[in-house]
Chimera marker file (.cmm) of the C-alpha trace (Angstrom):
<marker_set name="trace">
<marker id="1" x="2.357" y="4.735" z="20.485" r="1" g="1" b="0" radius="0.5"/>
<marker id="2" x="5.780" y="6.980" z="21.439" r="1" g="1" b="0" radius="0.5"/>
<marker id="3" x="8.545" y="6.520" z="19.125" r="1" g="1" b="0" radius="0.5"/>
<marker id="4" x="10.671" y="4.551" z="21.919" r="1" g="1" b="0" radius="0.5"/>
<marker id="5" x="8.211" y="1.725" z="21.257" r="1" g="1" b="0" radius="0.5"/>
<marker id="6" x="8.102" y="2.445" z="17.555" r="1" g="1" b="0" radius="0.5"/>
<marker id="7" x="11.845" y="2.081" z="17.859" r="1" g="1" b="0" radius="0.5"/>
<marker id="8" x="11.378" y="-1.633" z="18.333" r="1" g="1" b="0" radius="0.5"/>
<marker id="9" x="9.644" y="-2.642" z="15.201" r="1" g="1" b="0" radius="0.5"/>
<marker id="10" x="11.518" y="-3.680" z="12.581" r="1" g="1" b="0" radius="0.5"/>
<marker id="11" x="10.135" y="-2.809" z="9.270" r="1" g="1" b="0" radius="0.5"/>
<marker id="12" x="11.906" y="-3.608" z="6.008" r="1" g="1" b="0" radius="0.5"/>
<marker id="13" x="10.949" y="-0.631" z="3.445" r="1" g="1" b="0" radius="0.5"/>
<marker id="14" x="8.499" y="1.582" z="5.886" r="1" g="1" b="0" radius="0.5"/>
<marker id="15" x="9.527" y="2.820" z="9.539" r="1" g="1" b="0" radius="0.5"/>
<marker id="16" x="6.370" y="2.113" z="11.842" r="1" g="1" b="0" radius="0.5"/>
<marker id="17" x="4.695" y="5.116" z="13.269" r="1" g="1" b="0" radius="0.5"/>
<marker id="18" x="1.813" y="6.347" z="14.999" r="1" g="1" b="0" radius="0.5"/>
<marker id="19" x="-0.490" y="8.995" z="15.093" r="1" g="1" b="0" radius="0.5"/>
<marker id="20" x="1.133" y="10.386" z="18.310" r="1" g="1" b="0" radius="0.5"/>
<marker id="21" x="4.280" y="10.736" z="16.467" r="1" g="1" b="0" radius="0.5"/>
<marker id="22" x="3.405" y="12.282" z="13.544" r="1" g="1" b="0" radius="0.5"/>
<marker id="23" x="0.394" y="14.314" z="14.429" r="1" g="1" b="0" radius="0.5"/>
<marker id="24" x="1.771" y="15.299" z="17.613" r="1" g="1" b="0" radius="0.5"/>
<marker id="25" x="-1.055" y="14.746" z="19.853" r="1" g="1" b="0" radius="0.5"/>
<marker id="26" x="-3.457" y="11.911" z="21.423" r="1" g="1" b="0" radius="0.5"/>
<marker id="27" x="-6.320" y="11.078" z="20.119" r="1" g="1" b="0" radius="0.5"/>
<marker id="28" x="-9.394" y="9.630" z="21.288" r="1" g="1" b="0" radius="0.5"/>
<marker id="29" x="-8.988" y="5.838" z="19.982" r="1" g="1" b="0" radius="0.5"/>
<marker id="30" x="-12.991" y="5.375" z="20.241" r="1" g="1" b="0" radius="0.5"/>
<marker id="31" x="-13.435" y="8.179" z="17.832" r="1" g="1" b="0" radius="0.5"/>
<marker id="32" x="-10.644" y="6.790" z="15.487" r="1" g="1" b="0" radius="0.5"/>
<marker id="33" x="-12.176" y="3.570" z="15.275" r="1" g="1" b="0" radius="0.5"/>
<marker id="34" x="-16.231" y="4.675" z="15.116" r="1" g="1" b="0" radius="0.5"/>
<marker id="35" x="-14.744" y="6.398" z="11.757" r="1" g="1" b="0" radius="0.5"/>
<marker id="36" x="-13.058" y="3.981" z="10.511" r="1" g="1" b="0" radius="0.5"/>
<marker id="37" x="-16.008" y="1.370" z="10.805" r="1" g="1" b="0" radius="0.5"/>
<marker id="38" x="-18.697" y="3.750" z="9.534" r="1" g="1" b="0" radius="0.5"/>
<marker id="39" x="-16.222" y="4.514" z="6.557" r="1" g="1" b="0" radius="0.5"/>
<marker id="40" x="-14.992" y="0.630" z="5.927" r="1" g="1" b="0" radius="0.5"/>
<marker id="41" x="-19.117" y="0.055" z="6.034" r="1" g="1" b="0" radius="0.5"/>
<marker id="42" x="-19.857" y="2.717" z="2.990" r="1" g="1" b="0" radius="0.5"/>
<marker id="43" x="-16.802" y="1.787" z="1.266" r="1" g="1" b="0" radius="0.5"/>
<marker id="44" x="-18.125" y="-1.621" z="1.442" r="1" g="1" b="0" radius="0.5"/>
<marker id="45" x="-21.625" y="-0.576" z="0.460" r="1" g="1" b="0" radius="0.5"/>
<marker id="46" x="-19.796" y="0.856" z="-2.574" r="1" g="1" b="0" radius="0.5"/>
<marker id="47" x="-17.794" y="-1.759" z="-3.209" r="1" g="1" b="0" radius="0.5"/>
<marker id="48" x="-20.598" y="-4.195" z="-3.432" r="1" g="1" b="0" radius="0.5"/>
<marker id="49" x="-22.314" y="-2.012" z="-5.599" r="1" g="1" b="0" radius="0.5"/>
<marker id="50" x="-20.007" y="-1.156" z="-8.491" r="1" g="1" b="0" radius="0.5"/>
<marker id="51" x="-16.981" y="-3.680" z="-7.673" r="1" g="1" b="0" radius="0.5"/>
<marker id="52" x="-13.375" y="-2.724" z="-7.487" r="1" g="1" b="0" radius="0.5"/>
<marker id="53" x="-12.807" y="-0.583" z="-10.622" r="1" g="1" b="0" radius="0.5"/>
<marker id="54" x="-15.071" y="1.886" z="-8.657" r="1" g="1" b="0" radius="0.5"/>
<marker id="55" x="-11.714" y="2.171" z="-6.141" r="1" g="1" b="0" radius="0.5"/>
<marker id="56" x="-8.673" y="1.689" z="-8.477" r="1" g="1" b="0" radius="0.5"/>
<marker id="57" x="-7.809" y="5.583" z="-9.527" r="1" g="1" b="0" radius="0.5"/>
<marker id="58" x="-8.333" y="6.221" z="-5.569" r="1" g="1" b="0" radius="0.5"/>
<marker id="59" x="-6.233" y="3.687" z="-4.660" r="1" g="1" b="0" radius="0.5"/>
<marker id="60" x="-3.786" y="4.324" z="-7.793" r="1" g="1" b="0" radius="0.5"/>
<marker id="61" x="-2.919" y="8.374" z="-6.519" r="1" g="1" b="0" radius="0.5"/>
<marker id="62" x="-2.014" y="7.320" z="-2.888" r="1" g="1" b="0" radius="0.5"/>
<marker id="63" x="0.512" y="4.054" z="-3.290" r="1" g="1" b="0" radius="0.5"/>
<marker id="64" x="3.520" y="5.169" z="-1.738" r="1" g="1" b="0" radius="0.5"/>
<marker id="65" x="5.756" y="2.534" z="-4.617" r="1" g="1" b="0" radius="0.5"/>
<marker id="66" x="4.050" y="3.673" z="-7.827" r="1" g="1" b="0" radius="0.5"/>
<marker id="67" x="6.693" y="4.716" z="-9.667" r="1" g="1" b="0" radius="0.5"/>
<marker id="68" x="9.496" y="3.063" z="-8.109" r="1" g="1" b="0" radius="0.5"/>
<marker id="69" x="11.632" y="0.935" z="-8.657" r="1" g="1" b="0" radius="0.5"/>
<marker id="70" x="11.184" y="-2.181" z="-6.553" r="1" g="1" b="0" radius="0.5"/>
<marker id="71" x="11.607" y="-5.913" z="-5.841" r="1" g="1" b="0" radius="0.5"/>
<marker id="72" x="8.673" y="-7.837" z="-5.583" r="1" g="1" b="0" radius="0.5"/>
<marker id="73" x="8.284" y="-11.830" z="-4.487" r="1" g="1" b="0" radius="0.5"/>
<marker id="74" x="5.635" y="-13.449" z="-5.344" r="1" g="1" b="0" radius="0.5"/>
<marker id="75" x="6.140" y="-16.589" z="-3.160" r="1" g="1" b="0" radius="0.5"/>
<marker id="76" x="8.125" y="-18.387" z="-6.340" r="1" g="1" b="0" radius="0.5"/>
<marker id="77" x="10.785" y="-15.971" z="-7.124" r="1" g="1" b="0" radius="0.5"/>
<marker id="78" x="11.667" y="-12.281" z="-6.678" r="1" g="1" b="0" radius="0.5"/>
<marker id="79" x="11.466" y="-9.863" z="-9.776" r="1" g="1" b="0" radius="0.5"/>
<marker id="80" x="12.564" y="-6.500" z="-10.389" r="1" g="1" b="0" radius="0.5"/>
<marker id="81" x="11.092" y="-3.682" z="-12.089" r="1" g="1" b="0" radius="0.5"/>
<marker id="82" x="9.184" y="-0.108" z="-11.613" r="1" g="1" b="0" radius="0.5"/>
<marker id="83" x="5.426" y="-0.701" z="-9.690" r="1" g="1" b="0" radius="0.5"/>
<marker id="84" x="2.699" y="1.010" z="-12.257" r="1" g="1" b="0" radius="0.5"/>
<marker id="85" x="0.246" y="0.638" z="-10.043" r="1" g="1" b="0" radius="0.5"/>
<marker id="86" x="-2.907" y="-1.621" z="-9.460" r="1" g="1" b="0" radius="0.5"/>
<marker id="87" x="-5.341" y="-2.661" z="-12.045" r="1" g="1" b="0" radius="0.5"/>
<marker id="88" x="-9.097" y="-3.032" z="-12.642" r="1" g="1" b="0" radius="0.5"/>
<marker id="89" x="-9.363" y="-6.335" z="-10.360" r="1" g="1" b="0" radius="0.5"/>
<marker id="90" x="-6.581" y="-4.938" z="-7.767" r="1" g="1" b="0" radius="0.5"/>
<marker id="91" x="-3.504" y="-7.286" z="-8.941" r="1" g="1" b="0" radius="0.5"/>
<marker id="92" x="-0.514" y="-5.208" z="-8.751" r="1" g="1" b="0" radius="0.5"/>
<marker id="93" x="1.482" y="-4.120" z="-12.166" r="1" g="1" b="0" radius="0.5"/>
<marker id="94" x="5.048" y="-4.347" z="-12.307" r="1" g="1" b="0" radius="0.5"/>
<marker id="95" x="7.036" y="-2.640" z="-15.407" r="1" g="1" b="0" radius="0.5"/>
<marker id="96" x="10.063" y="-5.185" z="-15.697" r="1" g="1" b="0" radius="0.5"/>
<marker id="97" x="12.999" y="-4.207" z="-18.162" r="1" g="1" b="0" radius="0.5"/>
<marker id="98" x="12.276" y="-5.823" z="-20.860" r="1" g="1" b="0" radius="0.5"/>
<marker id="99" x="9.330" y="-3.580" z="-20.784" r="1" g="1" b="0" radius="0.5"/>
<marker id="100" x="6.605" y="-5.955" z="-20.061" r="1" g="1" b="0" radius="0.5"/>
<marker id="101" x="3.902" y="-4.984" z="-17.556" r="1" g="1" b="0" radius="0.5"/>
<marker id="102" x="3.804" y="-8.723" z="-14.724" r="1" g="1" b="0" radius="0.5"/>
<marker id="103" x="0.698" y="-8.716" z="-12.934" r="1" g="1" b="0" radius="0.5"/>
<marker id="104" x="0.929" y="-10.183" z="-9.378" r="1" g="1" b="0" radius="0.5"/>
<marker id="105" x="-2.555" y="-11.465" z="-7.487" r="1" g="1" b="0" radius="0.5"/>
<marker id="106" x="-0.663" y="-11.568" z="-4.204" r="1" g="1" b="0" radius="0.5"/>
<marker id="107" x="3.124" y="-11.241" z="-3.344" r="1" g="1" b="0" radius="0.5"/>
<marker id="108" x="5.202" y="-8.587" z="-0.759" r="1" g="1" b="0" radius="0.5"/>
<marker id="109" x="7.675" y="-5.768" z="-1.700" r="1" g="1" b="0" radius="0.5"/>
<marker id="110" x="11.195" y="-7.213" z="-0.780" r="1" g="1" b="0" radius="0.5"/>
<marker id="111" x="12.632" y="-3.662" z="-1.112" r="1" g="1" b="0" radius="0.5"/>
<marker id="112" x="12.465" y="-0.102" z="-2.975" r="1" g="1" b="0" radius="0.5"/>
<marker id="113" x="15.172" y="0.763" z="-5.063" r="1" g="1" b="0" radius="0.5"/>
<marker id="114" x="15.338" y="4.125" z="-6.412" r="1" g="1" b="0" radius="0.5"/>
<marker id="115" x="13.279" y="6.297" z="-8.167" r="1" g="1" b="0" radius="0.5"/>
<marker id="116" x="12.101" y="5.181" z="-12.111" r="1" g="1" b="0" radius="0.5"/>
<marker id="117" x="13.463" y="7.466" z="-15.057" r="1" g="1" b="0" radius="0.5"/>
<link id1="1" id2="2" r="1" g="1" b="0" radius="0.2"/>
<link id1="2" id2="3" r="1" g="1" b="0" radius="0.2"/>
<link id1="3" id2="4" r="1" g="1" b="0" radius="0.2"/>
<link id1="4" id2="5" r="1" g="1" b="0" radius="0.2"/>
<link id1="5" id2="6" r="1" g="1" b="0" radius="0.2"/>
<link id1="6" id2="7" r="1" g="1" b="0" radius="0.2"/>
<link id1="7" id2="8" r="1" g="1" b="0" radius="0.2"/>
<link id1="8" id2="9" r="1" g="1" b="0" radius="0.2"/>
<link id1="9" id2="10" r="1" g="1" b="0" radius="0.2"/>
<link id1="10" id2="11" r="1" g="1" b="0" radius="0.2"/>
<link id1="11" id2="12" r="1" g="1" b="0" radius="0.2"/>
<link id1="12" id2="13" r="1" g="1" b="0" radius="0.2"/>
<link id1="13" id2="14" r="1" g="1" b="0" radius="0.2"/>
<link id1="14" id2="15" r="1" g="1" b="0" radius="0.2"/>
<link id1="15" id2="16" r="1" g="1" b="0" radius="0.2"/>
<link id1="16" id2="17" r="1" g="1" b="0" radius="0.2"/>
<link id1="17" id2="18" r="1" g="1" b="0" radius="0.2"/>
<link id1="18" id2="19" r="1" g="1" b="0" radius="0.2"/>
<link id1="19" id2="20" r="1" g="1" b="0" radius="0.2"/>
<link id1="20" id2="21" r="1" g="1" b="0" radius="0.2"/>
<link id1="21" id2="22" r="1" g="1" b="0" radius="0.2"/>
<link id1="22" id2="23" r="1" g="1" b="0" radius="0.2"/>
<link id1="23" id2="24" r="1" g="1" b="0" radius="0.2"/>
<link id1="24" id2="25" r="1" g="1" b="0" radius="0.2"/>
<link id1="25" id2="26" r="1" g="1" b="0" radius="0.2"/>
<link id1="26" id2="27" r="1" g="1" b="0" radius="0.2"/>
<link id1="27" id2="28" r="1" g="1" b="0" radius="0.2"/>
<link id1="28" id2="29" r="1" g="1" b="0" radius="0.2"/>
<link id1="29" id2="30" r="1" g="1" b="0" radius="0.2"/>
<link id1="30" id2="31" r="1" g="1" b="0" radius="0.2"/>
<link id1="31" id2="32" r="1" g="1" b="0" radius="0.2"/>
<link id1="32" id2="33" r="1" g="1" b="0" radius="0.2"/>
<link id1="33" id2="34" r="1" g="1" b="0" radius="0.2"/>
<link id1="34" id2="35" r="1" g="1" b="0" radius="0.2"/>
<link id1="35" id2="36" r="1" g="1" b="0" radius="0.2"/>
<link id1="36" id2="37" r="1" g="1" b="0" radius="0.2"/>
<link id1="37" id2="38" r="1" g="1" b="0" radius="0.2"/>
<link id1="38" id2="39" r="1" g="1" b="0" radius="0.2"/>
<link id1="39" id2="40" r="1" g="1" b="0" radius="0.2"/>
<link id1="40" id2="41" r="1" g="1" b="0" radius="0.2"/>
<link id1="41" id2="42" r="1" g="1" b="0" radius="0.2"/>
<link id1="42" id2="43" r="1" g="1" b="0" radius="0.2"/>
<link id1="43" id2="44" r="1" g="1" b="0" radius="0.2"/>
<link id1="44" id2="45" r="1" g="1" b="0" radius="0.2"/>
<link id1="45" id2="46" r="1" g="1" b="0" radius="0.2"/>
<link id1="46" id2="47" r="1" g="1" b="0" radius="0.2"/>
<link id1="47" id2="48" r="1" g="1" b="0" radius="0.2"/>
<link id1="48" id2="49" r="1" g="1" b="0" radius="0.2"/>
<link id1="49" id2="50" r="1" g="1" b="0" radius="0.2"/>
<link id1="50" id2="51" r="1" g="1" b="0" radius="0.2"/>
<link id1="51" id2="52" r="1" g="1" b="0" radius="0.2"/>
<link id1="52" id2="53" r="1" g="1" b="0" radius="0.2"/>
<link id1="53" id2="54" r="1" g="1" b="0" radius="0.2"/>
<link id1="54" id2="55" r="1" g="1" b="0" radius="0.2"/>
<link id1="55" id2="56" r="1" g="1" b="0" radius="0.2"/>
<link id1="56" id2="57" r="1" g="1" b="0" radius="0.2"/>
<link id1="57" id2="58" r="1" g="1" b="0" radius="0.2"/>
<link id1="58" id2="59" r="1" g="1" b="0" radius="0.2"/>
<link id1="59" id2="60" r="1" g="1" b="0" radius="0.2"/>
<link id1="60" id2="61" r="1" g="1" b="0" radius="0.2"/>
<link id1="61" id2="62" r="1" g="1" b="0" radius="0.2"/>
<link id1="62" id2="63" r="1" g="1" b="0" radius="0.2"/>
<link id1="63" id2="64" r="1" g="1" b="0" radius="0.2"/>
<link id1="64" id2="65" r="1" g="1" b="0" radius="0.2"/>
<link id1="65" id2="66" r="1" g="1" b="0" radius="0.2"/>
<link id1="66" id2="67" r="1" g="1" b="0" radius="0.2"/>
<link id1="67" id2="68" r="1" g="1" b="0" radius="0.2"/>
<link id1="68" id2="69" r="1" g="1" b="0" radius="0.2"/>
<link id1="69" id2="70" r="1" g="1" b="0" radius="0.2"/>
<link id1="70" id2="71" r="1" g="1" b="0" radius="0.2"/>
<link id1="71" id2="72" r="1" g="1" b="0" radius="0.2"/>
<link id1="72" id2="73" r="1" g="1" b="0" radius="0.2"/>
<link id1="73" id2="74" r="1" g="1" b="0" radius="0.2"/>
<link id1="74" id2="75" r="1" g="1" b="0" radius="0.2"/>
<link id1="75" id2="76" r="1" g="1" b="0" radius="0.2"/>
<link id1="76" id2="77" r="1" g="1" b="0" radius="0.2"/>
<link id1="77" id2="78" r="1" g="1" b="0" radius="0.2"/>
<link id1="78" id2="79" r="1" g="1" b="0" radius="0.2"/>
<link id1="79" id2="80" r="1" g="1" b="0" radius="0.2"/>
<link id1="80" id2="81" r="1" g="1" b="0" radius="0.2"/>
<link id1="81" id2="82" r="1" g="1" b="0" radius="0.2"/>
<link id1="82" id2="83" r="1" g="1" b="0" radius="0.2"/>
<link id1="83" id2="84" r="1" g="1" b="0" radius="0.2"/>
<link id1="84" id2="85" r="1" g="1" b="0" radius="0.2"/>
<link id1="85" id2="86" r="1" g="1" b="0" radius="0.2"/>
<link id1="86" id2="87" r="1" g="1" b="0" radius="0.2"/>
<link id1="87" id2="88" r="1" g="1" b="0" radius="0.2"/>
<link id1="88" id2="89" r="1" g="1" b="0" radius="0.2"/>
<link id1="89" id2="90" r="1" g="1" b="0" radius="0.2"/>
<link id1="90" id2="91" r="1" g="1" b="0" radius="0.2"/>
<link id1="91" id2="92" r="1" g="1" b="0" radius="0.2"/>
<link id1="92" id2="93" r="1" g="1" b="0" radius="0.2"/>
<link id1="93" id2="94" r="1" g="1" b="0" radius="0.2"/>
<link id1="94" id2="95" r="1" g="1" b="0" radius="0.2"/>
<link id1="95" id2="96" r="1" g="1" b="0" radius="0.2"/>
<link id1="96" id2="97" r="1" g="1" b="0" radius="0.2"/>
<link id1="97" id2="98" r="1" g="1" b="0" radius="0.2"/>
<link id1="98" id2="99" r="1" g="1" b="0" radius="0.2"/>
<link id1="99" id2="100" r="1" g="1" b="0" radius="0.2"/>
<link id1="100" id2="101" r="1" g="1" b="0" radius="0.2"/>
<link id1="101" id2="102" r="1" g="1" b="0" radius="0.2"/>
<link id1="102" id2="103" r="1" g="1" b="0" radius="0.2"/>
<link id1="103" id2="104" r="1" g="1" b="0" radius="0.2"/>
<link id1="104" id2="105" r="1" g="1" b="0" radius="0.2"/>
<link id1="105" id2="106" r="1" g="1" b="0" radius="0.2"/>
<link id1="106" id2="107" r="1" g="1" b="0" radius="0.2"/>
<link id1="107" id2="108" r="1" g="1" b="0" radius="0.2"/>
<link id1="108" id2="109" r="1" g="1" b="0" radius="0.2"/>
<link id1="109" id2="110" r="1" g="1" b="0" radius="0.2"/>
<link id1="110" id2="111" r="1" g="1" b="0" radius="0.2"/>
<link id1="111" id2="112" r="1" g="1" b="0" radius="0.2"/>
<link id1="112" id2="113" r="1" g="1" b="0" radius="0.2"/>
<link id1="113" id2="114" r="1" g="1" b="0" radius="0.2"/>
<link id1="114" id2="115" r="1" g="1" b="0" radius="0.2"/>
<link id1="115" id2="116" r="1" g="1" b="0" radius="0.2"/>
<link id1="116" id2="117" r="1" g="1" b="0" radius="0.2"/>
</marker_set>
């Protein structure tokens, strides 16, 4: 996708993108996507095998938020605090100031803050 169509999406933390745009190049999207099924299939094998803790760290060292600070809604109210990551069952962990660690099954980030101390 050029970045006169990314343009039009509005996106409240992230800016959309492609991989035009930031690799510079086409690709060939049949390739792309025969990759990303045979990898989604042995993640899956994997994941039925040993369950989720077998994906947290993984998942843990590339979330763009971990770290930050950040609201969060969880569909009942919005809360504030610094995102510590995911943990063994997926459920997000949010750091509030009073110090204690909210876990959140499900929920959006409103908006990132700034960075945590």
């Amino acid at each position: 996708m050029p970045q006169e169509a990314l343009d039009q999406i509005v996106r409240p933390i992230w800016p959309a993108s492609s991989l035009l745009v930031e690799c510079k190049r086409e690709f060939n999207v049949s390739g792309v996507i025969g990759a990303l099924v045979a990898s989604f299939g042995n993640n899956l094998r994997l994941f039925l095998h040993k369950g989720f803790p077998s994906f947290q760290a993984r998942v843990n060292s590339i979330l763009t938020l971990k770290g930050i600070r950040v609201k969060f809604n969880d569909d009942r109210e919005t809360w504030e605090g610094v995102q510590e990551g995911i943990n063994e069952n997926g459920h997000l962990l949010l750091r509030l100031d009073s110090g204690e660690v909210k876990v959140f099954v499900s929920g959006e980030h409103v908006q990132s803050l700034q960075l945590a101390n």
